[in-house]
N, C-alpha and C positions, 0 to 999 in steps of 0.2 A: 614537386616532390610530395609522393603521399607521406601520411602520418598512421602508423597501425594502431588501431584503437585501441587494443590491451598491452600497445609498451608503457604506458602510462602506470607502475607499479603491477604491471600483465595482472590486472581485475577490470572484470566488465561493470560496470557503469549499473548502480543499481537504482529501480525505479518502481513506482507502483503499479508496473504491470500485473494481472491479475496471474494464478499461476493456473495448469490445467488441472483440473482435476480426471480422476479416473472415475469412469461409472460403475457403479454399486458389480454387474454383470462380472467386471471386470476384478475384480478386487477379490471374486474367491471366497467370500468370508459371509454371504446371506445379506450382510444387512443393508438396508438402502443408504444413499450417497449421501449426506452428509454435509451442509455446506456451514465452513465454520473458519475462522481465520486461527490458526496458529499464534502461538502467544508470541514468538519472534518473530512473527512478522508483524502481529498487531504494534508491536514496540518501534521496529522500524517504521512500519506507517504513523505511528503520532511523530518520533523526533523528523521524518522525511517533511509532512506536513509543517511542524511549525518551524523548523529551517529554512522551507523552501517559500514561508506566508507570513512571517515574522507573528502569527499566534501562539497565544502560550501554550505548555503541553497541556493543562487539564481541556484547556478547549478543543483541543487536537484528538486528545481520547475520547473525549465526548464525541465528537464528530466521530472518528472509525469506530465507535459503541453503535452508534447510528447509521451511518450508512457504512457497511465493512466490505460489502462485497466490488462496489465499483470503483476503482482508482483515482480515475475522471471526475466520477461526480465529488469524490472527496477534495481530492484539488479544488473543483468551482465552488464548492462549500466555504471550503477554509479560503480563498480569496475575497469572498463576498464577506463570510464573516470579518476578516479582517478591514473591508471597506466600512463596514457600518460602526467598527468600534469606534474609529477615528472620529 
């Protein structure tokens, strides 16, 4: 018996996938592409972070102030960080 993954309150499963962005070309507006996180999603990534690494939030914002753009890297951050407090 399968199980449909968005009968679960039908929401997909959110994660720090990175999202796409659009190229400058594309965007119609002149100016170059821009790489920058969103305040809602920077806030999802510190509580995703110390929820899923049991570190606190300022160390979780420190960490996506720091490295913001790769999801990956922030996860092995915030694990390692949490190995060394101990």
């Amino acid at each position: 018996m399968s199980i449909d993954p968005l009968s679960e309150g039908d929401q997909p499963k959110r994660t720090l996938r990175k999202r796409r962005k659009r190229p400058a070309e594309d965007r119609h507006d002149g100016r170059e592409a821009i790489v920058s996180v969103p305040s809602e999603e920077k806030s999802f990534r510190v509580w995703f972070l110390s929820n899923e690494t049991g570190i606190s939030l300022d160390q979780a914002s420190e960490l996506v102030d720091r490295i913001e753009a790769d999801g990956a890297a922030l996860l092995n951050a915030a694990r390692l960080m949490k190995i060394h407090s101990q």
